[in-house]
Phi, psi and omega in degrees: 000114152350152111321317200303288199320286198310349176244354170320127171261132150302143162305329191265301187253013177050029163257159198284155173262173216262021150293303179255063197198331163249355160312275176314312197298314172315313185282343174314294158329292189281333160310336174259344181278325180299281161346309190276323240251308181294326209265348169304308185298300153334283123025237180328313203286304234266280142018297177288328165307327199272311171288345199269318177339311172287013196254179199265138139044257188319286198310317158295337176297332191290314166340270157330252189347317169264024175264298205305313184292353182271329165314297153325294156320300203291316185327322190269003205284295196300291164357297189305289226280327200260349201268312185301301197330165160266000000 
């Protein structure tokens, strides 16, 4: 989102127009669906720890281990993510 756009005014009553005004109702919106989508996934992470518990040695070492690549993987997230920006 712009400055320019995200701060756009009417010209008549010097209030954000109504372009920017669902502009923001969007963005709101996909901030909480983003938001809500980790912490479900969290969640899900927690969830799955609590089942790997029962499981034997070996298959929890296995565990850790795709935990670990993943902690990783997510490492590369903010990189990515920072390349894209304009």
């Amino acid at each position: 989102m712009s400055r320019t756009y995200a701060g756009a005014r009417s010209l008549h009553t010097g209030r954000p127009s109504v372009g920017t005004l669902m502009l923001a109702r969007v963005v709101m919106r996909a901030a909480f669906g983003r938001n809500l989508a980790v912490l479900l996934g969290d969640l899900a992470l927690v969830q799955a720890h609590r089942l790997v518990a029962t499981l034997g040695p070996e298959l929890r070492e296995l565990w850790h281990e795709l935990c670990v690549e993943l902690v990783l993987g997510q490492r590369g997230d903010p990189d990515r993510r920072r390349r894209r920006a304009p």
